[in-house]
MIRODREN-561720 format. One line per field, with one value per residue: residue number from 1; residue in three letters; chain; x negated, y negated, z of N, C-alpha, C, CB in turn. Coordinates in Angstrom, 1 decimal, decimal comma. Each point is the difference from the previous one (the first is absolute). Glycine has a CB too. Layout:
<zamis>
n	c(NUM;...)
res	c(ALA;...)
chain	c(A;...)
n_c1	c(X;...)
n_c2	c(Y;...)
n_c3	c(Z;...)
ca_c1	c(X;...)
ca_c2	c(Y;...)
ca_c3	c(Z;...)
c_c1	c(X;...)
c_c2	c(Y;...)
c_c3	c(Z;...)
cb_c1	c(X;...)
cb_c2	c(Y;...)
cb_c3	c(Z;...)
</zamis>
This chain:
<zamis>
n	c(1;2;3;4;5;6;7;8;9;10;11;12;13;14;15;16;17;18;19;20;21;22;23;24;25;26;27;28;29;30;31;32;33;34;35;36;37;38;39;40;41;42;43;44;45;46;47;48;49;50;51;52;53;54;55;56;57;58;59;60;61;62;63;64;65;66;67;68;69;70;71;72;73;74;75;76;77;78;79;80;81;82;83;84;85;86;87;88;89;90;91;92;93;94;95;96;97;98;99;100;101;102;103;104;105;106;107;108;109;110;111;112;113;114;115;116;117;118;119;120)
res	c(UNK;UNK;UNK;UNK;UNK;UNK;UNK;UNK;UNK;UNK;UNK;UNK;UNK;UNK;UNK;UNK;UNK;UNK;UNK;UNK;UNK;UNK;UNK;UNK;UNK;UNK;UNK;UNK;UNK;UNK;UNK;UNK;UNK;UNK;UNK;UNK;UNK;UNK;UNK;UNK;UNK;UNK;UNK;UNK;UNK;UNK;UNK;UNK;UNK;UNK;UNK;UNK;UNK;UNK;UNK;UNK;UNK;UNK;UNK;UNK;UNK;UNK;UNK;UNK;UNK;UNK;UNK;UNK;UNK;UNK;UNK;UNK;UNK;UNK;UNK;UNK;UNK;UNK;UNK;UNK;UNK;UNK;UNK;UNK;UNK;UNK;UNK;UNK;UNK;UNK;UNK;UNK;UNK;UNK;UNK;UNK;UNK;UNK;UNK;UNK;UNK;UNK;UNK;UNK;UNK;UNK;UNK;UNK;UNK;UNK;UNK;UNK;UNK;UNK;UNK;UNK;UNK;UNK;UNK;UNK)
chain	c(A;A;A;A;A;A;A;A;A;A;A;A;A;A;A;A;A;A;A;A;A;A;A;A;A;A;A;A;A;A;A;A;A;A;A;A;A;A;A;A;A;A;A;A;A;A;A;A;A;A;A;A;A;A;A;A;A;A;A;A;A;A;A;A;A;A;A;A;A;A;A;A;A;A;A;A;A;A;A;A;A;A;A;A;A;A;A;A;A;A;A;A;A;A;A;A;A;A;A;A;A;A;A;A;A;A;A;A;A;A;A;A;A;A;A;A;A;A;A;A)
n_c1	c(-0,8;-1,2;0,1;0,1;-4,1;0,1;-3,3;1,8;-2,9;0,5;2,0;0,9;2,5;-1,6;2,9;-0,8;1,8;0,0;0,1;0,4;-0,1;-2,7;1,1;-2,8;0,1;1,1;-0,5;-0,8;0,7;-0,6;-2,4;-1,1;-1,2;-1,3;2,2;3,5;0,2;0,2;2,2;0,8;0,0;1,7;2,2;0,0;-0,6;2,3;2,9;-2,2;1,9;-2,4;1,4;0,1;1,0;0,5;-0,6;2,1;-3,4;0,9;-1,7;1,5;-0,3;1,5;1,7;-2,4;-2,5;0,4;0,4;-1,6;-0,1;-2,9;1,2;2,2;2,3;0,2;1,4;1,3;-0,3;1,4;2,4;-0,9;-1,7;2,5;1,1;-2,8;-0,2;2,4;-2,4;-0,9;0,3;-2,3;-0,2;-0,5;-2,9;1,6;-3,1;1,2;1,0;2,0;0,5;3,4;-1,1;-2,8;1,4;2,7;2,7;-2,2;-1,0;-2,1;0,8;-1,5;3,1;-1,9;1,6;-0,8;-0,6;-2,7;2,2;-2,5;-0,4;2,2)
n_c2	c(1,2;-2,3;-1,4;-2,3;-0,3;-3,4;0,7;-0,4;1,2;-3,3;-1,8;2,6;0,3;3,7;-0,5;2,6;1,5;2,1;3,0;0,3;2,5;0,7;-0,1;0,1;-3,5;-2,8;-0,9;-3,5;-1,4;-1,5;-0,3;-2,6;2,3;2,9;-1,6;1,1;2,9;-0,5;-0,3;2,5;2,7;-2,1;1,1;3,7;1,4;-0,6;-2,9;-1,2;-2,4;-1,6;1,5;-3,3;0,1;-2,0;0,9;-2,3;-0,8;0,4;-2,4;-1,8;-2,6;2,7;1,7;0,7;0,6;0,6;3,3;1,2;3,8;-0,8;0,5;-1,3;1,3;2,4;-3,0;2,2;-2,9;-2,1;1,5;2,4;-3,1;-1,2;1,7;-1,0;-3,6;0,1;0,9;-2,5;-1,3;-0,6;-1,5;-3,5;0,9;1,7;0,2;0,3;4,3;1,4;3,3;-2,0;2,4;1,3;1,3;-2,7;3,4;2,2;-2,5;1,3;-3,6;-2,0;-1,3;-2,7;-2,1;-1,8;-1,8;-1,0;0,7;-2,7;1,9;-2,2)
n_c3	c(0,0;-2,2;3,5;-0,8;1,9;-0,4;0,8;3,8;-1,2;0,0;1,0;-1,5;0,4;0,2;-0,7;3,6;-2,2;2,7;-2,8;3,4;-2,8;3,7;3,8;-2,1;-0,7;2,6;-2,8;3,2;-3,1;0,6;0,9;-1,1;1,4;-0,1;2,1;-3,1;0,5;2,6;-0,2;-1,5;3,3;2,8;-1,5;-0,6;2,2;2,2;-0,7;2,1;-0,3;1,7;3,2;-0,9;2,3;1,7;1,7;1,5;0,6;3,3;0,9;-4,2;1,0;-2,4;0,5;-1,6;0,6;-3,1;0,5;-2,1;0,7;1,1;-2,7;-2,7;3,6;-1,5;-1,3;1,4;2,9;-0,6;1,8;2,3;0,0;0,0;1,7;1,3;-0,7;0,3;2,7;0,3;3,1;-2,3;4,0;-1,5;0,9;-2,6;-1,1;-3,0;-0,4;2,4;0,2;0,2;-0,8;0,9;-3,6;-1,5;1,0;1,6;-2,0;2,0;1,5;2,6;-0,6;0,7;2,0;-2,3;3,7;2,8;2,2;1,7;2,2;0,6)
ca_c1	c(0,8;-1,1;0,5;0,1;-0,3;-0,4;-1,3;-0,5;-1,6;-1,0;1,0;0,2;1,6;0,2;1,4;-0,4;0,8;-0,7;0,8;0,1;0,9;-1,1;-0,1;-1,8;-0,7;1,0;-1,4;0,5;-0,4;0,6;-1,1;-1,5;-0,8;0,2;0,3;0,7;0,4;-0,1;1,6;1,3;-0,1;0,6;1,8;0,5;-0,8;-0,4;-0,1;0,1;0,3;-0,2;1,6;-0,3;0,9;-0,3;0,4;0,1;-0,7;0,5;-1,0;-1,3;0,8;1,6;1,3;-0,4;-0,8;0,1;-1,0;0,3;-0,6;-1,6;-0,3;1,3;0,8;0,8;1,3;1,0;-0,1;0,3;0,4;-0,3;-0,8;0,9;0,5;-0,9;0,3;1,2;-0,4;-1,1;-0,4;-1,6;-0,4;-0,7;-0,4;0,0;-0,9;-0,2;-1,1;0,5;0,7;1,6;0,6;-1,0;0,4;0,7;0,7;-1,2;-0,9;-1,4;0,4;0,3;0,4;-1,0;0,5;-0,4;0,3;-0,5;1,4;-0,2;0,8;0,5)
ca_c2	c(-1,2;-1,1;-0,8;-1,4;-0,8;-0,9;0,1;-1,5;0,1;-1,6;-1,2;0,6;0,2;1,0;0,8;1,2;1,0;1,1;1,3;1,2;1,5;1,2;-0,4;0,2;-0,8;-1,0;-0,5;-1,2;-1,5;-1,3;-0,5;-1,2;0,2;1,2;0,2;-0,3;1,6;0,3;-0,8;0,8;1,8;-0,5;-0,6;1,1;1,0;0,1;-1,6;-0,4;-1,2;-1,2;-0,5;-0,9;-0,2;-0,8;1,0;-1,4;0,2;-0,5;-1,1;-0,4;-1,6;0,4;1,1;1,2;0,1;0,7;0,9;0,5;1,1;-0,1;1,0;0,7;1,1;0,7;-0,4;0,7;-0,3;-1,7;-0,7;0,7;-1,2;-0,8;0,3;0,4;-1,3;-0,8;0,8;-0,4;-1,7;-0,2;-0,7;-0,8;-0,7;0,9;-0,8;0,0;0,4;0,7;1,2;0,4;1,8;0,6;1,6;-1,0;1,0;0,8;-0,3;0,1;-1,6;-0,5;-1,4;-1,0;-1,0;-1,0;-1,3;-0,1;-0,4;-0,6;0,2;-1,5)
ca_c3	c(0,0;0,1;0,7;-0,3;1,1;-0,1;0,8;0,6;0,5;-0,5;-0,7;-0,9;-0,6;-1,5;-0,6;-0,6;-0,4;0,7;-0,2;1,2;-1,0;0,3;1,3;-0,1;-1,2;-0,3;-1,4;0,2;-0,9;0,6;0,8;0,0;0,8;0,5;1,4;-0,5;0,2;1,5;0,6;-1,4;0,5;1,7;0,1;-0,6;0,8;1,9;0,1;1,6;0,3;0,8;1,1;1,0;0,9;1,5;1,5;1,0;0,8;0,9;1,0;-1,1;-0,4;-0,5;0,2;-0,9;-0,9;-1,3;-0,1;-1,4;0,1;-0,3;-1,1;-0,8;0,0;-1,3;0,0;0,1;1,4;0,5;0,5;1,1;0,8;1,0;1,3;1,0;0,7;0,9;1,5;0,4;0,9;0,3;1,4;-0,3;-1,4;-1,1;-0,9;-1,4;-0,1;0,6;-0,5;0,7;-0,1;-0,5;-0,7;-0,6;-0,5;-0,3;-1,3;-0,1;-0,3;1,0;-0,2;0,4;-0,5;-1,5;0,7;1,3;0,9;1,2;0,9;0,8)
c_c1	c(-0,9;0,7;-0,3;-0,8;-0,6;-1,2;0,1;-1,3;-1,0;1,3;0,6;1,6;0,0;1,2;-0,5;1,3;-0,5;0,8;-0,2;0,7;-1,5;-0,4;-1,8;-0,9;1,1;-1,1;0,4;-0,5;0,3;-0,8;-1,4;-1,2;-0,1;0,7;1,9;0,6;0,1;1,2;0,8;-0,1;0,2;1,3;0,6;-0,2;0,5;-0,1;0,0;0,0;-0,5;1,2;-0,3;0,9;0,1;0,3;-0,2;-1,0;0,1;-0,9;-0,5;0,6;0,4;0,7;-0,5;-0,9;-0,1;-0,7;-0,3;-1,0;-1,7;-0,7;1,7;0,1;0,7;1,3;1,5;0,4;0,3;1,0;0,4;-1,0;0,7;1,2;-1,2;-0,7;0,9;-0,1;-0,8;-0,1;-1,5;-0,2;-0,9;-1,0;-0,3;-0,9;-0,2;-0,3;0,3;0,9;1,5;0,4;-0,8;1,2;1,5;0,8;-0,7;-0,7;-1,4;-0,3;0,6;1,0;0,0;0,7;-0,9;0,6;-0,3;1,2;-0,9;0,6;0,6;-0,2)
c_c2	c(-1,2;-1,2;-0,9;-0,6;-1,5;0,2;-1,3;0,1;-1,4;-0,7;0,6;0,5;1,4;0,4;1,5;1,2;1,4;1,5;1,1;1,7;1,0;-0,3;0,3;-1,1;-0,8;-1,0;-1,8;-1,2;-0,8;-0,7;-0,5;0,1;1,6;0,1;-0,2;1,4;0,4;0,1;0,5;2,0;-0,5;0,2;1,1;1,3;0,3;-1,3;-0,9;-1,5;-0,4;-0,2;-1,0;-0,2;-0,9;0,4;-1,3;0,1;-0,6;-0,5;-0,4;-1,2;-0,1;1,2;0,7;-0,1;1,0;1,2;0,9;1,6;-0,2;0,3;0,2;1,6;0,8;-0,9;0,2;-0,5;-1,2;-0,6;0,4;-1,2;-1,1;0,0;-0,2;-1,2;-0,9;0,7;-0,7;-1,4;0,2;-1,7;-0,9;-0,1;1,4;-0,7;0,7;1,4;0,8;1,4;-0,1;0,9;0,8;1,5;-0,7;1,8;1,4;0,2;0,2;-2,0;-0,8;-1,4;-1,6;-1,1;-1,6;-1,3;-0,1;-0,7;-0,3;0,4;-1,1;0,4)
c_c3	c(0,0;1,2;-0,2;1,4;-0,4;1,0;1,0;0,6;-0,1;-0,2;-1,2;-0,4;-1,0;0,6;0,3;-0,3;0,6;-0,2;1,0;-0,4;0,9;1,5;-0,5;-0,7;0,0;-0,5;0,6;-1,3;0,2;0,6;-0,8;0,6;0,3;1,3;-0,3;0,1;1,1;0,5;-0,5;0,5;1,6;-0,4;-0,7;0,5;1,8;0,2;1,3;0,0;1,5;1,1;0,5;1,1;1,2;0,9;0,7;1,0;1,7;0,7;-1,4;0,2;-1,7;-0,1;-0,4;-0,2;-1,2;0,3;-1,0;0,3;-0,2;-1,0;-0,5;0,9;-0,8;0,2;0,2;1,9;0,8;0,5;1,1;0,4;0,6;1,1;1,2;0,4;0,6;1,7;0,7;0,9;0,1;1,0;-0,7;1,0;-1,2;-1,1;-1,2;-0,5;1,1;0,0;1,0;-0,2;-0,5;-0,8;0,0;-0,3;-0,2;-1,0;0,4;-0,3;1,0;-0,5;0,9;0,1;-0,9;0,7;2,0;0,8;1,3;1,1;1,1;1,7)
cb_c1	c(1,9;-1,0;0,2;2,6;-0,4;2,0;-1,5;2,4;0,1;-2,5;-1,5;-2,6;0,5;-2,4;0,9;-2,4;0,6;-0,8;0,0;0,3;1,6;-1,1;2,9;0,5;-1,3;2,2;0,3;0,0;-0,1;1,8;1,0;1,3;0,5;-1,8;-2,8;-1,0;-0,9;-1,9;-0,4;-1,0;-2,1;-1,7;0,0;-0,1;-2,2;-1,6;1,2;-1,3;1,8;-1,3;0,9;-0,9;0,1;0,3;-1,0;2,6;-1,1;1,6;-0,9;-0,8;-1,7;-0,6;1,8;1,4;-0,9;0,1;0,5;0,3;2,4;0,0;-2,6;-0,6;0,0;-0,9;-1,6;-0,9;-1,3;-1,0;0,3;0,4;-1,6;-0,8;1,7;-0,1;-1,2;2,0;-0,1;-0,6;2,3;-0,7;0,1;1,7;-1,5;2,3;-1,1;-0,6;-1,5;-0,6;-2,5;0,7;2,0;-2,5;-1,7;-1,7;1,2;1,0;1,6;-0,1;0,4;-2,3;1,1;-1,8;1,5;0,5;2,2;-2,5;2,3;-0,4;-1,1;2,2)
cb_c2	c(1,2;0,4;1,0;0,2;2,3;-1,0;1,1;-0,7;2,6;0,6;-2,0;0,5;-3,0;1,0;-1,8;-0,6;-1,5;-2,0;-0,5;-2,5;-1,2;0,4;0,7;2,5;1,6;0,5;2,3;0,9;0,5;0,8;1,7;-1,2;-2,4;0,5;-1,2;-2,1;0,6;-1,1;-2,2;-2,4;1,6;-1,9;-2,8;-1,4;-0,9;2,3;0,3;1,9;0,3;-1,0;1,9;-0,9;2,0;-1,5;3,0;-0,4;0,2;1,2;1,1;1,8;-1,5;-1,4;-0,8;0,4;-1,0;-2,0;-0,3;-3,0;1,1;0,3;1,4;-1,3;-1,1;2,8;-0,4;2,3;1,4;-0,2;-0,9;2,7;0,4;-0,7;1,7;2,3;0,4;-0,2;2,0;1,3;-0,5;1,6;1,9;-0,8;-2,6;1,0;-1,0;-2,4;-1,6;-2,1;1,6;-1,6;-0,4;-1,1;2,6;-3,2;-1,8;0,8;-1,9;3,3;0,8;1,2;1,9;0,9;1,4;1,7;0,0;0,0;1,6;-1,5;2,1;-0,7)
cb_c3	c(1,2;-2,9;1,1;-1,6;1,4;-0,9;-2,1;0,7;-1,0;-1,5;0,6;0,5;-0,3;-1,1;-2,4;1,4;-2,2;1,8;-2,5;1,6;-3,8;-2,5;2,0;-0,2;-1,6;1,7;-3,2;2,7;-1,2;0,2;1,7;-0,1;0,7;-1,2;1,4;-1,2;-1,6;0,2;0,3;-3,1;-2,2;1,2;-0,1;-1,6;-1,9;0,5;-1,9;1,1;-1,7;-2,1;0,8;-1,6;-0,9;-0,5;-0,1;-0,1;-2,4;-0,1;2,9;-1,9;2,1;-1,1;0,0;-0,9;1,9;-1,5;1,9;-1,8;-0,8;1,8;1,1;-2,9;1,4;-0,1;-0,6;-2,4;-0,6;-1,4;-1,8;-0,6;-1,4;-1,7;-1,4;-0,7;-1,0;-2,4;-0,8;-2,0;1,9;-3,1;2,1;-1,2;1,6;0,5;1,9;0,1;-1,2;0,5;-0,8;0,0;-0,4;2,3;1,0;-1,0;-0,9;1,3;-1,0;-1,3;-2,0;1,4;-1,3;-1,0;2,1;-2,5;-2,5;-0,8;-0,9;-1,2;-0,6;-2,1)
</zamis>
């Protein structure tokens, strides 16, 4: 079967076309780059995505702080993750980079935060 992807690997944008009919020899075109193909047999193959999210923090000088996976998650899991961040309180102070949920759905994938909280 052929597929219709767009590369977000660069600015670029390639048109790729990807015939997955042979699992053993997936063939890809389109691509400009080699890291073009990479991304097109990823996403057809064992597609993962980036989770973001927020969580409330308690004693911060502020409510929330942002958060995100540390690493692309399969995308069969994301929303078992967001549940398991909607779970989550995390205590001030909090710093950038920080781990608020370690192994993340038994990914192997911690999830960090992407914003700093003071403690009042």
């Amino acid at each position: 079967m052929v597929k219709q992807l767009i590369c977000i690997n660069c600015p670029l944008g390639c048109h790729l076309e990807v015939d997955d009919s042979d699992k053993e020899n997936i063939k890809v075109t389109g691509n400009t780059c080699p890291r073009g193909k990479v991304y097109a047999i990823s996403e057809v193959t064992a597609p993962k995505r980036v989770v973001t999210g927020s969580v409330p923090v308690a004693n911060g000088d502020v409510l929330r702080v942002s958060v995100k996976t540390a690493s692309p998650i399969p995308k069969e899991k994301i929303f078992d993750c967001l549940r398991e961040i909607k779970a989550t309180r995390a205590v001030a102070p909090v710093h950038i980079g920080d781990v608020i949920c370690s192994n993340v759905c038994n990914t192997g994938v911690d999830v960090v935060a992407t914003r700093n909280a003071n403690k009042i």
